[in-house]
N, C-alpha and C positions, 0 to 999 in steps of 0.2 A: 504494500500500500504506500503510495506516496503523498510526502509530506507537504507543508506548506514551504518548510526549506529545500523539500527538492524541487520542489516546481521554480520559487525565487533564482534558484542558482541555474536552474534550465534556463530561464529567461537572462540573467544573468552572462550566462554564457554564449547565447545568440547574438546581444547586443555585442557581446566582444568579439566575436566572428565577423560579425555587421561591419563594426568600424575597425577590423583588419584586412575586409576585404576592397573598403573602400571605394574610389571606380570601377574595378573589374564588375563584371555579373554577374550572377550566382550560378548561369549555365557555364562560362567558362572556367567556375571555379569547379563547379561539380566534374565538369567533362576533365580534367587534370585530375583530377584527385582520384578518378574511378570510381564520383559516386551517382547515384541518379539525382537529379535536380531536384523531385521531391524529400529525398533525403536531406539536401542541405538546407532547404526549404523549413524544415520541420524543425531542423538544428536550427536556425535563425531565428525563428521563430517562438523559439521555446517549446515548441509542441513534442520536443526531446529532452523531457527530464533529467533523463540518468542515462547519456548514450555512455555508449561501449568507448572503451580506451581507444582502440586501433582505429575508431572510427572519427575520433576527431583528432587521434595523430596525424590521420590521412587528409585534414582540413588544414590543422596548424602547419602542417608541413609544407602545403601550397601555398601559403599565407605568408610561411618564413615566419611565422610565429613560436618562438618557445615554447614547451610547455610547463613549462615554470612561471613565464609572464603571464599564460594564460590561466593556470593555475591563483597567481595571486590576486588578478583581476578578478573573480567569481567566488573562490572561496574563502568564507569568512575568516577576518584576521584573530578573534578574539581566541583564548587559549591555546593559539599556535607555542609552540616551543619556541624559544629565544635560538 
């Protein structure tokens, strides 16, 4: 069952998709990364809560996104380890 924080961080994580992917569009990022357009669609959207690791490897990777940056950007700071 999913949360109110995993939905938060789904959306969370589209918007960060969103302004990584910037000008390009979302077909020509899907058609690189190998994935379908409604896929990444859904990821943008938030309508992908809790995607799969490899699958937004396969996004940040097109992006030239880290996943470290994209990690910080979505997931909440508070009780992180120093």
């Amino acid at each position: 069952m999913l949360t109110d924080g995993d939905r938060a961080r789904g959306r969370a994580l589209g918007q960060a998709l969103r302004a990584a992917r910037g000008e390009r569009s979302q077909a020509e990022i899907a058609r690189a990364a190998s994935l379908s357009l409604d896929t990444l669609r859904k990821l943008e959207q938030g309508g992908t809560p809790t995607p799969g690791f490899f699958l937004i490897a396969l996004v940040a990777r097109e992006l030239n996104l880290a996943l470290d940056d994209l990690a910080c950007a979505v997931l909440p700071t508070e009780g992180r380890r120093p």
